[in-house]
C-alpha positions as CSV (number, residue, x, y, z in Angstrom):
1,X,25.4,70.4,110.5
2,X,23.6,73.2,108.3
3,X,25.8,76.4,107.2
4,X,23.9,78.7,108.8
5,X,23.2,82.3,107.8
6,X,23.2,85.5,110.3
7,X,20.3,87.7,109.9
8,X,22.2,90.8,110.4
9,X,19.4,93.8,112.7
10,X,22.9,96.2,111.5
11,X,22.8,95.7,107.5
12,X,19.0,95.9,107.3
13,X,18.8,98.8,110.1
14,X,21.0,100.7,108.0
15,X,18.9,100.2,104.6
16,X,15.8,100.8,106.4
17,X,17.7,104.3,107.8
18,X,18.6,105.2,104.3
19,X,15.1,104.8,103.1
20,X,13.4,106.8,105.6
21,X,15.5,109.4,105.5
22,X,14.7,109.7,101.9
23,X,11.3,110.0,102.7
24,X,11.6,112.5,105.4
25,X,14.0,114.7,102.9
26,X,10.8,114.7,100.3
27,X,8.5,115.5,103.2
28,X,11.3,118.4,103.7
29,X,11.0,119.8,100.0
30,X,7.5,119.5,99.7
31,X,7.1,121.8,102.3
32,X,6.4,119.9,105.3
33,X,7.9,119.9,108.7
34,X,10.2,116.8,109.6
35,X,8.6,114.1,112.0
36,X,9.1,115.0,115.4
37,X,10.0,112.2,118.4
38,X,10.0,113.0,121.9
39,X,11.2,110.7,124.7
40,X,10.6,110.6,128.6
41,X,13.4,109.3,130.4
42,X,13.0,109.3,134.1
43,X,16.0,108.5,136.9
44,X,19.2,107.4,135.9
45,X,19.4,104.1,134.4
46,X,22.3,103.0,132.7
47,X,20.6,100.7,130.1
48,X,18.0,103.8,129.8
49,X,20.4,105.9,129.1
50,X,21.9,103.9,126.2
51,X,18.5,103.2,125.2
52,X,17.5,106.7,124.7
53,X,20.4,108.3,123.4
54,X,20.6,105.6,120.6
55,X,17.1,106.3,119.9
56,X,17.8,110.6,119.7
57,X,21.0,109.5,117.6
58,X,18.9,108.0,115.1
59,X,16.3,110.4,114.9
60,X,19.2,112.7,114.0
61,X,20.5,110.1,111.3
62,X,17.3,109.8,109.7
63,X,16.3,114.0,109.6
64,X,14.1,114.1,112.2
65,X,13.0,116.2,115.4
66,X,13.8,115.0,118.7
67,X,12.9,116.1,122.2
68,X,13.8,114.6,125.3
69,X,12.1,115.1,128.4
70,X,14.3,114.1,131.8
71,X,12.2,113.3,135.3
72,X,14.5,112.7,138.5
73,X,13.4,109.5,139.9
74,X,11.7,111.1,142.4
75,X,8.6,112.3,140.0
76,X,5.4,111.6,141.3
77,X,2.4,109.9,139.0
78,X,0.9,113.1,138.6
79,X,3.5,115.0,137.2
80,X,4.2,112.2,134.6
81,X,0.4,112.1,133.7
82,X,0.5,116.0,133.7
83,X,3.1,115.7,131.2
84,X,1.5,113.1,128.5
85,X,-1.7,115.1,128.6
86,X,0.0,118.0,127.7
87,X,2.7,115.8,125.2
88,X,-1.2,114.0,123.8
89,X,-2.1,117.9,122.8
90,X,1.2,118.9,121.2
91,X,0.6,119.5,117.6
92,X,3.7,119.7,116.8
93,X,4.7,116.2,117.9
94,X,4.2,113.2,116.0
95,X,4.6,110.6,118.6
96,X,6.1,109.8,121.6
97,X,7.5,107.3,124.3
98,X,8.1,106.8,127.7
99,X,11.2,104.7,128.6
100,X,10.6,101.5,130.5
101,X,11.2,100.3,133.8
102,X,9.4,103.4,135.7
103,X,10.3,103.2,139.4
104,X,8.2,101.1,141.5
105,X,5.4,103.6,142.7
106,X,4.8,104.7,139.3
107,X,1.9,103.0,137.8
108,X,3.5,101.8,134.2
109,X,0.1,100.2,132.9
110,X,-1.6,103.8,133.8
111,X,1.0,105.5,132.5
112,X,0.6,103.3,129.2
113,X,-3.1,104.0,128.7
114,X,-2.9,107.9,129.3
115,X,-0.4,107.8,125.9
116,X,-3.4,109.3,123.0
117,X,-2.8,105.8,120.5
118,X,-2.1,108.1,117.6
119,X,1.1,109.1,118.9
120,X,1.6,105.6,120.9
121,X,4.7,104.9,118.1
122,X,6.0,102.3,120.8
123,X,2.9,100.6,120.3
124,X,1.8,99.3,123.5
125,X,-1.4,101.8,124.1
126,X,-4.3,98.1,124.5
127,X,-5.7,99.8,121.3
128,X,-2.7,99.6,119.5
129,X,-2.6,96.1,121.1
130,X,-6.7,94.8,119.7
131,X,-5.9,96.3,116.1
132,X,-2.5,94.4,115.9
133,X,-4.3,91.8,117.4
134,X,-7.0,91.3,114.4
135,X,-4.9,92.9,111.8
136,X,-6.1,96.2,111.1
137,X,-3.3,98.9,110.8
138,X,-1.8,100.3,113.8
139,X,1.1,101.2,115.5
140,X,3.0,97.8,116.0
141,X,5.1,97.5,119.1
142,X,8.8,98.0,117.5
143,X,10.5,94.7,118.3
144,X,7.8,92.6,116.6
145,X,7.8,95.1,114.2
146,X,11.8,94.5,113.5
147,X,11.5,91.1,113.9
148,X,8.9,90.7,111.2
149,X,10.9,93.1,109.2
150,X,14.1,91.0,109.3
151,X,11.9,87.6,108.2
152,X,10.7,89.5,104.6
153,X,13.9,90.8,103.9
154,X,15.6,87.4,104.3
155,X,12.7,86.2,102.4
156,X,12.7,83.2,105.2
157,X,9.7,80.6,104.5
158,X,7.0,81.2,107.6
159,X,3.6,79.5,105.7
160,X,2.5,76.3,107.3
161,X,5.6,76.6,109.5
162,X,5.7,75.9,113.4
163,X,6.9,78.5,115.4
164,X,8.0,78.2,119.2
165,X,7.9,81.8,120.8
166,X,9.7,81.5,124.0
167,X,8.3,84.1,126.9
168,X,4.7,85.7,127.1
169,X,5.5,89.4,127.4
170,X,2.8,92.3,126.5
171,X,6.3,93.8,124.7
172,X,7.4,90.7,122.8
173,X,5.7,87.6,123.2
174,X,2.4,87.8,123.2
175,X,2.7,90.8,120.5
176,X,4.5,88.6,118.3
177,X,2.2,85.4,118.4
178,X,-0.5,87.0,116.9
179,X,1.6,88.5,114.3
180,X,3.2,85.0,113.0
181,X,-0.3,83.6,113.2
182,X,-1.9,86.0,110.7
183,X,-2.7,85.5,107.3
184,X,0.1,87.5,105.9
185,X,3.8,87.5,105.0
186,X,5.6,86.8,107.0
187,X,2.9,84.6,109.1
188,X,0.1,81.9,108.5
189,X,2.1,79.8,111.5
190,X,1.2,77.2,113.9
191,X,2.1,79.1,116.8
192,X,2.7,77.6,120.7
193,X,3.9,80.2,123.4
194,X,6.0,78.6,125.8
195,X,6.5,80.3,129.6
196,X,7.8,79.5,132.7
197,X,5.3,77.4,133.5
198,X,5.3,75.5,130.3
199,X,6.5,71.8,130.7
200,X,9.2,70.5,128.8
201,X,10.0,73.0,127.0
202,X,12.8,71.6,124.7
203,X,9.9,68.9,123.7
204,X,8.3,71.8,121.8
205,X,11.2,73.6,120.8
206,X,12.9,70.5,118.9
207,X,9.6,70.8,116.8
208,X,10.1,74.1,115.9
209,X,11.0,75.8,112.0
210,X,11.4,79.0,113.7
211,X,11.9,80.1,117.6
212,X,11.5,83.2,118.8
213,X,13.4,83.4,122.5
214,X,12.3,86.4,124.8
215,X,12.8,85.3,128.0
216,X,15.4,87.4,129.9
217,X,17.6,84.1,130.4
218,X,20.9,83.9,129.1
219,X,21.9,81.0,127.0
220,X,18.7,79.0,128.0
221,X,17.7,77.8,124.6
222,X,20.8,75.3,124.2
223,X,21.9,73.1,120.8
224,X,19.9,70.0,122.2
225,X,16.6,71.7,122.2
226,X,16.8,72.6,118.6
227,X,16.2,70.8,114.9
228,X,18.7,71.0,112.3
229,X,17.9,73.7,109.8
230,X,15.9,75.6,112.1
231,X,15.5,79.3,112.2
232,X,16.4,81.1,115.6
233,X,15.5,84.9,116.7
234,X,17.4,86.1,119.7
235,X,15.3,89.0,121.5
236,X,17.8,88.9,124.8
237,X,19.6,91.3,126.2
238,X,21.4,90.5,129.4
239,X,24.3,92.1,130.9
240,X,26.2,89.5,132.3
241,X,29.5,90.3,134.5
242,X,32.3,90.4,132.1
243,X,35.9,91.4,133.8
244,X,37.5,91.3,130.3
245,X,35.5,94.2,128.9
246,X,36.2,98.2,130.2
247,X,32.2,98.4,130.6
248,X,32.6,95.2,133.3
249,X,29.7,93.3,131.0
250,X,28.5,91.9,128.0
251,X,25.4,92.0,126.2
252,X,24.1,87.9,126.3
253,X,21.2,86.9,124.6
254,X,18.7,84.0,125.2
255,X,20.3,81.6,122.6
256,X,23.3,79.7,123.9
257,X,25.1,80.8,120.2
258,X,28.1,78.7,119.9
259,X,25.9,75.6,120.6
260,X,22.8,76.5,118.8
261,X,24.2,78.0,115.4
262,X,25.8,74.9,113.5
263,X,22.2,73.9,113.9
264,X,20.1,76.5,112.1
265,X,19.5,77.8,108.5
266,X,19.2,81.2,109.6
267,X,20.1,82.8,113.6
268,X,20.3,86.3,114.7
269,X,23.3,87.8,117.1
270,X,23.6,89.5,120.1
271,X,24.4,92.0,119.8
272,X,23.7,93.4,116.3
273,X,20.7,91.1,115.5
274,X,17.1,92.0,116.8
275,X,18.0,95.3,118.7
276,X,19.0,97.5,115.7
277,X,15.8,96.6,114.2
278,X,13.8,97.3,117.3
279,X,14.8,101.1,116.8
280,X,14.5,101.5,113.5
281,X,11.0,100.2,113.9
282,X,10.6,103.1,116.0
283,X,11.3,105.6,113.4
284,X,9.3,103.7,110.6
285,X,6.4,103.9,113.2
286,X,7.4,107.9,113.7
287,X,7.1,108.4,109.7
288,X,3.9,106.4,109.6
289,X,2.4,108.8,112.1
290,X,3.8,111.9,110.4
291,X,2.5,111.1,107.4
292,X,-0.5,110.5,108.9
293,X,-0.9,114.0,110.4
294,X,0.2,115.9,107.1
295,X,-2.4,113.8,105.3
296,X,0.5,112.1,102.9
């Protein structure tokens, strides 16, 4: 059994916070306006909702601009592309982002490629996607981005290790294979992508220095399927029924926790692991942008 460590998304979220917002109050008092962050939220979802309003509370934590754009569910394709083209021309915003789901007759990969990839600070625009993909700079979809982010500050060892990513997303998966391949810190991997199609799975996982689980399924990666000392990322978010708790659920991630734990170095929580560093990404990606567009 290892003592494992928690690589806490709140502690470094809220270092990361302080430090931009010291960059965005020199930006301030050398004369230049405050990055500016505008969201589309369309319908009513409840894990939108929360989604969104933590990402405007931030933006108010860390100095900047926000806007927030609401569609009724009921918004055709047109009005939303309408909308981008005229957000794409905006000079006064620095990026923006269109909360996923979109209801079903609304296009989402359209909708995606009409976003100008200068102000695509979600990072899923495909050219955002093909620079990540061979390294040059770009806007790096924010999860990854946290994820990564959370690796250097814990200084964990990734050269020459194996790393199981678990799910094949355009968000998270794939995004994130590429990045732990490269020849960078943290990165220069052996990376396999495992899927619902994948065989065995727990085969390749017990191989694994580092797993990164982003499937949707709660508690699927279980103690048997992992090595002693390894390290585990939890990218999950289900809400699973929960009658003890006034919301009526609780946030489960992909990593059965109790079980998997007294067998890692290092293993994030859920919550208060990846998704704090997932907005905070978001904001770093804002202040690249801004800076960017003031020439700093």
């Amino acid at each position: 059994m290892s003592e494992y460590k928690i690589l806490d998304g709140r502690k470094v979220s809220a270092e990361m916070k302080g430090e931009i917002a010291e960059e965005v109050r020199q930006m301030v008092a050398a004369g230049h306006k405050p990055p500016h962050l505008a969201a589309i939220l369309v319908g009513h979802d409840g894990g939108s909702e929360t989604y969104v309003a933590s990402k405007m509370k931030t933006c108010e934590e860390v100095g900047f601009k926000s806007s927030l754009i609401r569609f009724e569910e009921s918004v055709t394709e047109e009005e939303l592309l309408a909308k981008i083209d005229e957000m794409n021309k905006d000079e006064e915003l620095d990026g923006f982002i269109i909360q996923l789901p979109l209801p079903k007759h609304i296009d989402e990969q359209k909708v995606t490629e009409a976003v100008d990839p200068s102000k695509d600070v979600d990072g899923f625009h495909p050219v955002n996607v093909g620079k990540t993909s061979i390294g040059l700079p770009s806007f790096v979809s924010a999860t990854p981005a946290g994820i990564l982010e959370l690796l250097r500050r814990y200084e964990v060892e990734t050269k020459g290790k194996n790393c199981v990513i678990l799910g094949r997303s355009n968000i998270v998966g794939k995004p994130m294979a590429q990045l732990m391949m490269q020849k960078s810190y943290p990165g220069d991997c052996t990376v396999t992508v495992c899927h619902s199609r994948t065989k065995d799975i727990a085969e390749h996982t017990r191989r694994a220095d580092i797993i990164i689980a982003a499937l949707g399924s709660p508690k699927f990666l279980k103690g048997d399927m992992v090595k002693e000392g390894a390290v585990v990322i939890d990218v999950g978010t289900t809400r699973v029924p929960d009658a003890t708790r006034k919301s009526g659920f609780k946030l489960t991630g992909d990593v059965d926790f109790d079980e998997v734990a007294p067998k890692c170095s290092y293993i994030t929580p859920v919550p208060g692991g990846v998704g704090p560093m997932t907005i905070i990404s978001l904001m770093r990606n804002t202040l690249y942008s801004a800076k960017l567009r003031r020439g700093l």
